[in-house]
C-alpha positions in Angstrom: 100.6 113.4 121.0 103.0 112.6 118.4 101.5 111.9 114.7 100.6 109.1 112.9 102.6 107.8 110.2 101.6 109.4 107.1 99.9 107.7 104.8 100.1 107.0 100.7 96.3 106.5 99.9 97.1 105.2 96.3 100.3 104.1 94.4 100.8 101.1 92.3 103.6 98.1 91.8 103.5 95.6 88.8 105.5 93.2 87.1 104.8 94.1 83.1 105.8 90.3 82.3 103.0 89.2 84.1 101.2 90.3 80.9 97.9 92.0 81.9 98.5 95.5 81.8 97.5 96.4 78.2 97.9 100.0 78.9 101.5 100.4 79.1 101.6 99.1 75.8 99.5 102.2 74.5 101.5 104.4 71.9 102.8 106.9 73.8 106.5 106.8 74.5 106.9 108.6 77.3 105.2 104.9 79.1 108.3 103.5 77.8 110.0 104.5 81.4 106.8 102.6 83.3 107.4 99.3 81.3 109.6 97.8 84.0 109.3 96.3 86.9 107.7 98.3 90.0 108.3 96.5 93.4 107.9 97.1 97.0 111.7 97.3 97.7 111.5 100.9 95.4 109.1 102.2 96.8 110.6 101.5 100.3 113.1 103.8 99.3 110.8 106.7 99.0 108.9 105.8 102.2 112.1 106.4 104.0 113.1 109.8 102.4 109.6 111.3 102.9 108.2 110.0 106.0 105.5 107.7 104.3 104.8 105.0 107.3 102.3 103.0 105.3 100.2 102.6 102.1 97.0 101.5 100.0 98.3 100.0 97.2 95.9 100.5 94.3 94.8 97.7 91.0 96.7 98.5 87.6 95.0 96.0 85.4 91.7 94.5 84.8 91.9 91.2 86.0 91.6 89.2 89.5 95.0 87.7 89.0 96.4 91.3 89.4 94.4 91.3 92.5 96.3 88.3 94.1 99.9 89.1 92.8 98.8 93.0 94.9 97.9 90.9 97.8 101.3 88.7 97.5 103.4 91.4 97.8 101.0 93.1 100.7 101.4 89.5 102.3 105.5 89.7 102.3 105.4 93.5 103.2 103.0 94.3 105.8 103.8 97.9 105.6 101.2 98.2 102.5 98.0 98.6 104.8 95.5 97.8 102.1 94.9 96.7 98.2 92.6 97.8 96.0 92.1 95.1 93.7 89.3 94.4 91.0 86.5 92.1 89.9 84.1 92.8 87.2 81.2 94.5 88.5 78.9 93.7 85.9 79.7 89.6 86.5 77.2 88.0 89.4 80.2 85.0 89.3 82.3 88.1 91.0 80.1 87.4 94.5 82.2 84.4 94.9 84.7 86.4 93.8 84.4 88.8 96.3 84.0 86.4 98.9 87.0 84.8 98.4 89.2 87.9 98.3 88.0 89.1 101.1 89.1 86.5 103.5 92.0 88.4 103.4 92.1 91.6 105.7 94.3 93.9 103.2 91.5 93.3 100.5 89.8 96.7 101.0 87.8 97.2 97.7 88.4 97.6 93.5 88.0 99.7 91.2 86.9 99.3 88.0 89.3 101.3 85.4 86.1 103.2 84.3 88.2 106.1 82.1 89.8 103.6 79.5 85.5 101.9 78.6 84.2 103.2 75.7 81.0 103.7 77.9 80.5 106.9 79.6 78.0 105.5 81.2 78.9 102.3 82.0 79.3 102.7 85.7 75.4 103.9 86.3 74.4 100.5 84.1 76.2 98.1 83.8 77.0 96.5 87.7 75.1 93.7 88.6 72.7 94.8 91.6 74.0 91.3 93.1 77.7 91.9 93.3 77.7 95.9 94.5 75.0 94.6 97.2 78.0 91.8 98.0 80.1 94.9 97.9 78.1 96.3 100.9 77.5 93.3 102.7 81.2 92.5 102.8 82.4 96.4 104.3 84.3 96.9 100.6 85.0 100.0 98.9 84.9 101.3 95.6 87.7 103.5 94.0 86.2 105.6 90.8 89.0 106.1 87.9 87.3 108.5 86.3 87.3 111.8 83.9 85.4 114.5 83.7 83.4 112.7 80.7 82.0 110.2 83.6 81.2 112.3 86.4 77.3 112.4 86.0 77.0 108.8 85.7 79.3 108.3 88.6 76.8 110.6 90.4 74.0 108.5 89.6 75.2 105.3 90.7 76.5 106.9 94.0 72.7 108.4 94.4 71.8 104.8 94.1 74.1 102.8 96.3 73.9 105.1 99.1 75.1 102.3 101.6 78.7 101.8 99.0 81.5 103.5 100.3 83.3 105.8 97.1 86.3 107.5 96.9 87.3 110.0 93.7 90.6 109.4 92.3 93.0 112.2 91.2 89.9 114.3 92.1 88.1 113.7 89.4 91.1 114.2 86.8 90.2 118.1 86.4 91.9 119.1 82.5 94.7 121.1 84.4 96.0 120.9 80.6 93.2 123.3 79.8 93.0 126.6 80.8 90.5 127.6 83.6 87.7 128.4 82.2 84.1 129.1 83.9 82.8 128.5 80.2 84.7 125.5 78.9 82.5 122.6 78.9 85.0 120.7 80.3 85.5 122.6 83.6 82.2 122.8 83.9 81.7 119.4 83.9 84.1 118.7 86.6 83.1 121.4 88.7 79.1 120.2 88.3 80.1 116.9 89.0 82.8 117.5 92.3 79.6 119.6 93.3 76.9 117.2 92.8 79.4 114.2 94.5 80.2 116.5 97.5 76.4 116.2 98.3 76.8 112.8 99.2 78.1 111.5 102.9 79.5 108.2 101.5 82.0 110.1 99.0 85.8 110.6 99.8 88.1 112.2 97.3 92.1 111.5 96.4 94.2 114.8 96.2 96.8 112.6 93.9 97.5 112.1 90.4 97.4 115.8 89.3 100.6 116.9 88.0 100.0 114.4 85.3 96.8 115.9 84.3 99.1 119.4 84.0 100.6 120.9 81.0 104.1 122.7 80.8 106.0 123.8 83.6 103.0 123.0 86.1 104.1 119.4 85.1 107.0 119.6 87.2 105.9 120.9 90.4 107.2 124.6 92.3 105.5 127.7 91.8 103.7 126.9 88.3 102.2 124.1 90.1 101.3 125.7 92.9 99.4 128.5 91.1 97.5 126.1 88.9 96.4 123.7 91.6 95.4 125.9 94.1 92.1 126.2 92.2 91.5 122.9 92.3 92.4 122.5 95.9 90.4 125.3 96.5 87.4 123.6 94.6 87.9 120.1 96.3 87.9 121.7 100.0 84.3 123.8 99.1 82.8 120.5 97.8 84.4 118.0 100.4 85.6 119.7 103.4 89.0 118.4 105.0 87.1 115.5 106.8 86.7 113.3 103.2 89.8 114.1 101.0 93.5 112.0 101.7 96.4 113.0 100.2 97.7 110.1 97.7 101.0 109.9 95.2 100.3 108.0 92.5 103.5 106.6 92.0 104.9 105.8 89.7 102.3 107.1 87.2 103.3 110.5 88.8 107.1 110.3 87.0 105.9 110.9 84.0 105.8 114.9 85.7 108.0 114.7 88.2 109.2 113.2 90.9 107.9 111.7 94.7 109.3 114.7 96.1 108.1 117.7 93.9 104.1 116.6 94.1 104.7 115.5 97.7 106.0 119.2 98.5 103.6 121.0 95.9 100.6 119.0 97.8 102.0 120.1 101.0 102.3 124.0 100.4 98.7 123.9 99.8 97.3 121.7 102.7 100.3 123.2 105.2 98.6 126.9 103.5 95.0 126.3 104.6 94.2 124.0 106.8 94.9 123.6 111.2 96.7 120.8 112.4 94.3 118.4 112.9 92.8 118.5 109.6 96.3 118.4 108.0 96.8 115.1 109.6 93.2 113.9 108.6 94.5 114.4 105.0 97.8 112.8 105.3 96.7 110.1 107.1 93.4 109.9 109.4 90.7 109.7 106.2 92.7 106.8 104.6 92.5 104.8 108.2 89.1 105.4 108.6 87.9 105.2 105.1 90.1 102.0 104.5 90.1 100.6 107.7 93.9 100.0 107.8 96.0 99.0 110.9 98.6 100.8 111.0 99.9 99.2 114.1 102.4 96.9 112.4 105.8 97.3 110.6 106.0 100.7 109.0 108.1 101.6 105.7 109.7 104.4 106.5 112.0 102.1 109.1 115.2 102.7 108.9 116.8 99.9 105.9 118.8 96.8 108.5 122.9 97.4 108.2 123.1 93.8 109.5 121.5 90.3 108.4 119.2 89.4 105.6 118.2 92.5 103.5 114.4 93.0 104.0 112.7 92.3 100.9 110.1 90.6 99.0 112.0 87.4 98.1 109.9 85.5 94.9 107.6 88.9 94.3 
């Protein structure tokens, strides 16, 4: 049987002159190479090189108009199999919100950008019972940005919204900056809370985002990498089992280590190390279909670019 197209379970595209994504203005240079625009057309490019056949393109900013420029560019290229947009969980006026957005079929869930509130805690008490129930109702997901500073309350809203589908970003965002320690509060934390969140059916978890998290030479993918990830993989198999993690990018956040390449062969060495076929291609591509619900029947992004006609594009977006 010949494989599915592999799947990117979360990168991101914006246009900075659209004006909502206050976090690339934050004071560290290095975002000075992410203040530009990000478009489908770019990261076609990389689809091509590496065999990436289709995508769930993941919210950068806090707003609902983000959520309909995502689902533009999703309209004009079907290749990106899902959006994850956002609505504020804590409105009830976001059940009409929801509503509406999901009369679209690439509207697959939000995620509330729960590391950048000044409330730990903000996920287990602030959502309106009303909107994560429309959640539900609707057959929506919910990506968690989170730190290790969240994790518990992220365990006790999952504990009560059994029914709400979850996946972990970045896994959590161990502090691969840190070193390993069993007795660093830190660690600890993350490895209490991957733990506690493995318990629970409804969980997935995102192998992406990592390298960013890194510090020195791990940063830039190869054998550092490998040795100071392989913990963490480790971890996220005990608590999750192949059948809920997907492999993601997180492009183009991830440049500010390295490049598509590096992470895409660093994440590889350690599924290609450890796991049998078929769970291999549950990571790279069956537990994004099913947790998403994508169709991945239509145009795929890794097609070779047209040497004739109209170049494929996305035209006004």
């Amino acid at each position: 049987m010949t494989p599915r197209p592999r799947i990117d379970s979360h990168h991101h595209l914006w246009r900075p002159a659209r004006g909502d994504y206050g976090w690339l203005d934050g004071p560290d240079p290095a975002l000075s190479t992410l203040r530009r625009d990000v478009l489908p057309e770019e990261f076609k490019t990389l689809a091509r090189a590496h065999g990436i056949g289709h995508s769930v393109l993941v919210q950068a900013a806090p707003t609902v108009a983000e959520t309909r420029f995502l689902l533009d560019l999703a309209a004009a290229d079907p290749w990106i199999a899902g959006v994850v947009g956002w609505v504020d969980l804590s409105d009830p006026a976001s059940v009409d919100t929801l509503d509406a957005l999901a009369g679209d079929p690439r509207f697959k869930g939000v995620r509330p950008m729960l590391q950048d509130l000044p409330e730990a805690d903000w996920i287990a008490q602030a959502p309106h019972p009303a909107v994560v129930r429309t959640l539900i109702r609707l057959g929506l997901r919910l990506d968690a940005l989170v730190t290790p500073r969240e994790l518990p309350a992220l365990c006790r809203f999952v504990a009560d919204w059994p029914e709400l589908p979850v996946v972990l970003d970045h896994a959590g965002k161990p502090p691969l900056a840190r070193p390993l320690d069993r007795d660093d509060p830190v660690w600890a934390s993350w490895q209490t809370g991957l733990a506690t969140l493995g318990q629970a059916p409804q969980l997935m978890c995102k192998f992406s985002g990592l390298l960013t998290e890194a510090g020195g030479a791990a940063r830039l993918g190869g054998e550092a990498a490998l040795t100071r990830l392989r913990p963490v993989w480790e971890h996220l198999l005990q608590a999750f089992g192949p059948g809920r993690l997907m492999w993601g990018s997180d492009w183009p956040v991830l440049t500010l280590a390295c490049g598509y390449d590096r992470w895409l062969s660093c994440a590889d060495r350690l599924i290609d190390d450890s796991l049998a076929a078929d769970a291999r291609q549950a990571v790279r591509t069956g537990n994004a279909v099913r947790f998403y619900g994508l169709d991945i029947s239509g145009p795929r992004a890794d097609a070779p670019a047209p040497t004739t006609g109209q170049p494929d594009g996305t035209g006004s977006h």
